[in-house]
C-alpha positions as CSV (number, residue, x, y, z in Angstrom):
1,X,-15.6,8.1,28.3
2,X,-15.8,7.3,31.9
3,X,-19.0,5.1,32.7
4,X,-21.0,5.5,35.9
5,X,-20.8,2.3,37.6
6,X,-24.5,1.1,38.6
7,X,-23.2,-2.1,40.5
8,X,-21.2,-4.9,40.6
9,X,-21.6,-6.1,37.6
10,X,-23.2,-3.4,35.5
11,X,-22.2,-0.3,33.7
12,X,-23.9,2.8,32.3
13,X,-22.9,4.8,29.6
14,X,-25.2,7.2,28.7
15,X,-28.2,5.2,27.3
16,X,-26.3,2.2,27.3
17,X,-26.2,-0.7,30.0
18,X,-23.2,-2.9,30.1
19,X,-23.3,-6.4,32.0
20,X,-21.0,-9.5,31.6
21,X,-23.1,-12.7,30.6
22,X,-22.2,-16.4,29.9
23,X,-19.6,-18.7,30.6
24,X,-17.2,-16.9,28.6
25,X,-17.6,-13.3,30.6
26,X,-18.3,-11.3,27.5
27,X,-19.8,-8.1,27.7
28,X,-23.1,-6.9,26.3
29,X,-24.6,-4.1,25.8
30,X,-28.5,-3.3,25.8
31,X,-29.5,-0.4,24.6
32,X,-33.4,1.2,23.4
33,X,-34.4,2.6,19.8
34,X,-37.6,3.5,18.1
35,X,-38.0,-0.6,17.1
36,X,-37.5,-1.6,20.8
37,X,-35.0,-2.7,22.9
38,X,-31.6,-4.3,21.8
39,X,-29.0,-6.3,23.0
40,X,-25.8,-7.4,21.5
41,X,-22.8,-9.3,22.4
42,X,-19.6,-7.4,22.1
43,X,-17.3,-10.1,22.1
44,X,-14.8,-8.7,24.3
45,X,-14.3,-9.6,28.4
46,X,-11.8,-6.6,28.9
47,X,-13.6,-3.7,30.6
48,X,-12.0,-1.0,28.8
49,X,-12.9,-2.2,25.4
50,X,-16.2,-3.3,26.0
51,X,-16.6,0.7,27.7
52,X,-15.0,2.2,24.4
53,X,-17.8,0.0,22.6
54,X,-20.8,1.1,24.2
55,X,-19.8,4.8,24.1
56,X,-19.7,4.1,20.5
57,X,-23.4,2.7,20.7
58,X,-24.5,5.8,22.7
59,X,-23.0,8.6,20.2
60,X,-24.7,6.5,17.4
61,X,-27.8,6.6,19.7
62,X,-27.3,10.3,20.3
63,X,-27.0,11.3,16.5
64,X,-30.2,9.1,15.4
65,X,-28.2,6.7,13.5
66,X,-30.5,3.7,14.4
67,X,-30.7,2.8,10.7
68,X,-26.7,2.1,11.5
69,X,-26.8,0.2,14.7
70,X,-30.1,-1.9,13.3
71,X,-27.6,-2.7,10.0
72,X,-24.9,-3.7,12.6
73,X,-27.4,-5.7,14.7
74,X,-28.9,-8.2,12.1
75,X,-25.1,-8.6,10.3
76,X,-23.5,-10.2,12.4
77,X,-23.4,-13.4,10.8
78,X,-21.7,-12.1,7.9
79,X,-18.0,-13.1,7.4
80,X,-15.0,-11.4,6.5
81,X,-15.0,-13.0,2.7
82,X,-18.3,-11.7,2.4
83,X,-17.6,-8.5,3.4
84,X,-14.2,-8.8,1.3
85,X,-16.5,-9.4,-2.0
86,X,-18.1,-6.1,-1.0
87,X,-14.9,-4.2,-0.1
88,X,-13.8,-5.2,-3.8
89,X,-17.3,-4.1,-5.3
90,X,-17.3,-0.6,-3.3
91,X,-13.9,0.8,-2.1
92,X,-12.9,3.2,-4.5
93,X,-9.8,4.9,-3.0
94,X,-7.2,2.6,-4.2
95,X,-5.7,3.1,-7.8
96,X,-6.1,0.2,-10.2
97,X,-2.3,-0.8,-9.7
98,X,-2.9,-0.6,-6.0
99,X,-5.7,-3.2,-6.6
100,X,-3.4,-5.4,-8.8
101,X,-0.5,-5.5,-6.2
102,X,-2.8,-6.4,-3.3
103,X,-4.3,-9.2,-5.0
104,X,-2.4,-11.6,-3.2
105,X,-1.9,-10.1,0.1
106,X,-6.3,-10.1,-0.1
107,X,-6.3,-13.4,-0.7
108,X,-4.2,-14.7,2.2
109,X,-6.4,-12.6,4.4
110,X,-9.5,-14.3,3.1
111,X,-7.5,-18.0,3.7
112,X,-7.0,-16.8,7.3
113,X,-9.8,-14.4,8.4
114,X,-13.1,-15.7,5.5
115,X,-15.1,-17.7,7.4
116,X,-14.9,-15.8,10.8
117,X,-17.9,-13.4,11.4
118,X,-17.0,-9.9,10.7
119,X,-17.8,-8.4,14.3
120,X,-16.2,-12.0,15.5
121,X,-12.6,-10.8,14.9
122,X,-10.9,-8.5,17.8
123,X,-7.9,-6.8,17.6
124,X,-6.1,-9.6,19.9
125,X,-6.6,-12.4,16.9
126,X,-5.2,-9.3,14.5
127,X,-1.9,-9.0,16.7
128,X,-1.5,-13.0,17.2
129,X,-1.9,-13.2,12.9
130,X,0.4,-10.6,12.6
131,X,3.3,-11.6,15.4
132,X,2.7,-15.3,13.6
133,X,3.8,-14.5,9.8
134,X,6.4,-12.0,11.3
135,X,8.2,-14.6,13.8
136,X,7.3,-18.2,12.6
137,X,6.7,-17.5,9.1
138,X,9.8,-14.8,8.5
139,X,7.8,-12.2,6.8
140,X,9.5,-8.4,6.8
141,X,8.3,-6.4,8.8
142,X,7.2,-3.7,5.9
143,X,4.7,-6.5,4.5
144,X,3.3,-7.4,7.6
145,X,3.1,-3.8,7.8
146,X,1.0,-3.8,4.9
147,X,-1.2,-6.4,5.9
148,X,-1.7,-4.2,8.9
149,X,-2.3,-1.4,6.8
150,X,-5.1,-3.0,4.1
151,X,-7.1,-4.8,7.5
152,X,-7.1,-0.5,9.0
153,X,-8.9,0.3,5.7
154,X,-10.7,-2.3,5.2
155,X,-12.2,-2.5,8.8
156,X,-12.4,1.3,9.1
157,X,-15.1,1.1,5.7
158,X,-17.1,-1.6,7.8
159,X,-17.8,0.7,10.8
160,X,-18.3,3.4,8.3
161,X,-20.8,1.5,6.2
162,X,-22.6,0.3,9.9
163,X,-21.6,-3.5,10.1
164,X,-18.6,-3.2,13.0
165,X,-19.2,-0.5,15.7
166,X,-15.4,0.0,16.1
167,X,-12.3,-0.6,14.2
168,X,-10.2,-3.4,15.7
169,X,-7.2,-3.2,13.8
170,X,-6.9,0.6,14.8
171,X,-5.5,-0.2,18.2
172,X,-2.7,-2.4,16.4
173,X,0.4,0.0,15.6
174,X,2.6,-0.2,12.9
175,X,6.0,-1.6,13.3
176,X,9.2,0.5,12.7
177,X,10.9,-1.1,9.2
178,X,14.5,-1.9,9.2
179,X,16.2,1.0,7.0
180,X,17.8,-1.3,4.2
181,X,20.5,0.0,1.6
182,X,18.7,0.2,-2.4
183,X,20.2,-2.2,-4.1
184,X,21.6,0.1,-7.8
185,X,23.4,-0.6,-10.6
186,X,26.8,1.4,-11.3
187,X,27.1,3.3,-14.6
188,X,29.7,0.7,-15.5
189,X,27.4,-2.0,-14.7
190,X,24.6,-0.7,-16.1
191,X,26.5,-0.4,-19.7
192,X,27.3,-3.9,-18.9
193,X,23.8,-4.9,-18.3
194,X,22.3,-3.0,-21.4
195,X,24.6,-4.7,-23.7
196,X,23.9,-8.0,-22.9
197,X,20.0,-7.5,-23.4
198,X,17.8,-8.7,-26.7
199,X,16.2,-5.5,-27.7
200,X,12.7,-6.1,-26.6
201,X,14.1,-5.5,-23.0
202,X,16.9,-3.6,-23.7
203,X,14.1,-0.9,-24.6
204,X,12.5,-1.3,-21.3
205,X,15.4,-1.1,-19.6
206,X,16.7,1.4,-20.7
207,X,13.9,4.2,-20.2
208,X,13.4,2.2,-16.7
209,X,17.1,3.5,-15.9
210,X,16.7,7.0,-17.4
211,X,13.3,7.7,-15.7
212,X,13.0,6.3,-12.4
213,X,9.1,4.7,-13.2
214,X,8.0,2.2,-11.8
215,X,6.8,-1.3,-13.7
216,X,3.0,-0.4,-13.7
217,X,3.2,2.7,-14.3
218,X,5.5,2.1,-18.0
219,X,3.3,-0.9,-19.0
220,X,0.1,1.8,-19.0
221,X,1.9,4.5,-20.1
222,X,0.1,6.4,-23.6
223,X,1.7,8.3,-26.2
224,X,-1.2,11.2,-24.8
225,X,1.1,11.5,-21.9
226,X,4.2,11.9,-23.8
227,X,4.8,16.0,-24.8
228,X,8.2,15.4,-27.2
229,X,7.7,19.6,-27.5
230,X,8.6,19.9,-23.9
231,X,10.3,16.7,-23.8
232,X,8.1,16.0,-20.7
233,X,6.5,12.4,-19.7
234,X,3.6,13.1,-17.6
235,X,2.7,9.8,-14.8
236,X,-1.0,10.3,-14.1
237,X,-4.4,9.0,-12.8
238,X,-4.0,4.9,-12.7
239,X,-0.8,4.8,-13.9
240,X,0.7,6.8,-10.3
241,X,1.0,4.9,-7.5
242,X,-1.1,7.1,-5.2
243,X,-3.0,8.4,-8.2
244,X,-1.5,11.9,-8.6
245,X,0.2,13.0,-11.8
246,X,3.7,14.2,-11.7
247,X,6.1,15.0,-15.0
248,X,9.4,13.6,-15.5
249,X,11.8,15.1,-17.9
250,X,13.4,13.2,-20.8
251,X,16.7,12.2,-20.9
252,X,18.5,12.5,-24.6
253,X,18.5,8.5,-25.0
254,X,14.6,8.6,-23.8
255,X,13.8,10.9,-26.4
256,X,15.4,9.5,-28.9
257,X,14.2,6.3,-28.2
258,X,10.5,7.5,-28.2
259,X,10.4,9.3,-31.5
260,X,11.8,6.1,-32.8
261,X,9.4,4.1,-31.1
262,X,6.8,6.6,-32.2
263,X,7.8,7.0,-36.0
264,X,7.6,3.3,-36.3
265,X,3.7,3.5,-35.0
266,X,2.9,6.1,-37.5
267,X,3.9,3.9,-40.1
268,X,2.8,0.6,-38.9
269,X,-1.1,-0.2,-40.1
270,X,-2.3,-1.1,-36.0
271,X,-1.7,2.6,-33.8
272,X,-1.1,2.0,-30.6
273,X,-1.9,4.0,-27.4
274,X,0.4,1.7,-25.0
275,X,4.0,3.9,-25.7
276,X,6.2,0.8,-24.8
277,X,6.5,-2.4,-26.2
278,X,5.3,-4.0,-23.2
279,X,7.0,-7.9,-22.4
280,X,7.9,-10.0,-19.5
281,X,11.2,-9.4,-19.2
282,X,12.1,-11.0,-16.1
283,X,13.5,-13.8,-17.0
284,X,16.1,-12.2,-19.7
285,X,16.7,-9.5,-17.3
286,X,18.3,-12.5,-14.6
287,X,20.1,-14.3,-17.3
288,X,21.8,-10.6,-18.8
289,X,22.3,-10.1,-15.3
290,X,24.3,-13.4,-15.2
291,X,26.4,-13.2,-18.0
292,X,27.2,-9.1,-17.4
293,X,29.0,-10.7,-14.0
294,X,26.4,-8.3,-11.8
295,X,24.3,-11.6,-10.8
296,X,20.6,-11.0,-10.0
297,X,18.8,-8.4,-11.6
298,X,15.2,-7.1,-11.2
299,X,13.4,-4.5,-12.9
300,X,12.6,-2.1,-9.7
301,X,16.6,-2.4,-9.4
302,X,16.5,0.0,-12.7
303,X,14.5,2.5,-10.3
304,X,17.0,2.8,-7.5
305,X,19.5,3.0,-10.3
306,X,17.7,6.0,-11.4
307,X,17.5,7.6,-8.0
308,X,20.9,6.7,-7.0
309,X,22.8,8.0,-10.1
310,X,20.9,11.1,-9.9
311,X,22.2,11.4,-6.4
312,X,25.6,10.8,-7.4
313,X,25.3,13.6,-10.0
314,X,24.5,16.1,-7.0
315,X,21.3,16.6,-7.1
316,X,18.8,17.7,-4.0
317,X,16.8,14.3,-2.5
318,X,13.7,16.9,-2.7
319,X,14.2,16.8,-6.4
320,X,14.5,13.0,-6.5
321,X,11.8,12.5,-4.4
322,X,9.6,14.7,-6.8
323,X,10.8,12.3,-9.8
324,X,10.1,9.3,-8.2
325,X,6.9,10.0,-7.0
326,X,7.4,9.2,-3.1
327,X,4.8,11.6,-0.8
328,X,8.0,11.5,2.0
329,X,11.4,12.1,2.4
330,X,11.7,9.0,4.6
331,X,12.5,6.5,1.3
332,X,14.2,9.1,-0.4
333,X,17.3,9.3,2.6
334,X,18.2,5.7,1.8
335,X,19.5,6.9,-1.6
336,X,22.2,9.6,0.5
337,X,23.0,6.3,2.0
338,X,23.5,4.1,-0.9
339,X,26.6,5.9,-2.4
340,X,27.5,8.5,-0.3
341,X,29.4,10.6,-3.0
342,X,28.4,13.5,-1.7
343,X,29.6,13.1,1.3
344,X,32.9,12.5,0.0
345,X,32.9,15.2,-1.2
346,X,32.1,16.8,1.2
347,X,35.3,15.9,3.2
348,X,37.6,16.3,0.0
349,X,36.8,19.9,0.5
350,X,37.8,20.2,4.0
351,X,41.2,18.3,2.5
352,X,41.8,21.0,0.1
């Protein structure tokens, strides 16, 4: 919103007055409500920003929210791992695996960001933290993208609970990801892998390869979510990714390896509600890996397997997208890419 320029050095917009101060040229804005008058630093010496601010201020002032601005007023000693503690008490919009993945990625922004004041940190000091682990530390650019992605939601709930009057990681735009090739398993070397596995993993592997789910979401699957009358797995609430259910059906070896599973539950004297017979299997998954000649494996390479082989087979990304649970196309397209079978044979036809 365009301010009306009342000298030099002061700005108006609407009821609030704008005017550099200090050695350091920040902006501040001084405003009235019903408990007097208020002024606050803004911590920002660019003109634009510090305009965007106050016309913040003002549409608070205009809708009555003093309550808000009053909350925003007296918090700003609070610091970022203060707020953190309450993000982690409050936020509710994440799934529980969502919470479990970011547990690290939280803590690094805590090390960094924790002792700065909340309304202290500016979307320049976002941008330099982001440019550093992406250039000098060599982090991808999807997780800085993710970092970029929890500080949006995270800072967004602070101006929505009234401690920041803006969000500064808004201005800060996501960075276009390097479309990379899923690394999948052939059917040959997938045989390979399965017989070189002790049977604790080769049971995990196996329904990883033959249903596409990921990690989290077969360690919390329940034998309520399994329908062997429709031969239907059902992925819902916090098992899902983005917490939305979606059915997957079974494959002959799935099914038979889940009434097997299942019969041996019946009969043992502890029932259990956890379907699979959940281990770390990381480390016997490498060493298979190793001897099968394939090298390195990791479980979420069962995953693109999945995706992959189904694309091989001919069917539509749409349909693999719907297994896998992805809300776009855009990850799906890598699988077209992986093994272009299709494609193949889609020439072979104009040979014939």
């Amino acid at each position: 919103m365009p301010g009306r320029k009342a000298d030099s050095t002061v700005h108006v917009i609407g009821q609030v007055r704008l005017r550099q101060r200090g050695s350091r040229k920040f902006w501040h804005a001084r405003y009235m409500t019903p408990a007097g008058r208020k002024e606050e630093s803004l911590k920002v010496t660019n003109l634009k920003v510090a305009m965007r601010k106050a016309n913040e201020i003002n549409n608070m002032l205009e809708r009555g929210e003093f309550t808000t601005l009053e909350t925003r007023h007296t918090s700003r000693k609070k610091t970022f791992a203060a707020f953190m503690d309450e993000f982690k008490v409050n936020y509710t919009n994440w799934s529980e695996s969502t919470w479990r993945g970011n547990q690290s990625m939280l803590k690094k922004l805590v090390e960094e960001f924790g002792q700065l004041p909340l309304t202290g940190i500016t979307t320049k000091e976002i941008e330099t933290y982001l440019a550093r682990k992406r250039d000098q530390e060599g982090v991808a650019t999807a997780t800085t993208n993710r970092y970029l992605a929890t500080l949006k939601t995270m800072f967004k709930m602070a101006a929505r609970w009234g401690y920041l009057g803006y969000n500064p990681a808004e201005p800060v735009k996501i960075q276009k990801e390097k479309s990379e090739i899923p690394d999948a398993l052939t059917e040959k070397q997938l045989k390979q892998l399965l017989n070189e596995l002790p049977d604790y993993a080769w049971v995990i592997v196996t329904f990883a390869a033959d249903t596409g789910m990921r990690s989290s979401e077969m360690e919390q699957l329940q034998w309520s979510d399994i329908k062997f009358d429709e031969r239907m797995i059902v992925v819902r609430g916090s098992q899902a990714k983005n917490d939305e259910f979606r059915v997957i059906p079974m494959t002959n070896r799935v099914f038979d390896l889940l009434q097997e599973i299942y019969q041996q539950n019946q009969e043992s004297k502890i029932k259990q509600l956890q379907v699979l017979p959940w281990k770390e299997i990381k480390k016997s998954l490498h060493s298979a890996g190793v001897r099968a000649g394939i090298g390195h494996v990791h479980l979420h390479m069962l995953r693109h397997t999945f995706a992959t082989r189904l694309r091989d087979k001919g069917v539509p990304l749409d349909r693999i997208k719907e297994l896998l649970g992805h809300k776009t196309m855009e990850m799906v397209l890598r699988y077209a890419k992986a093994r272009p079978q299709q494609l193949k044979e889609a020439i072979e036809a104009l040979n014939r």
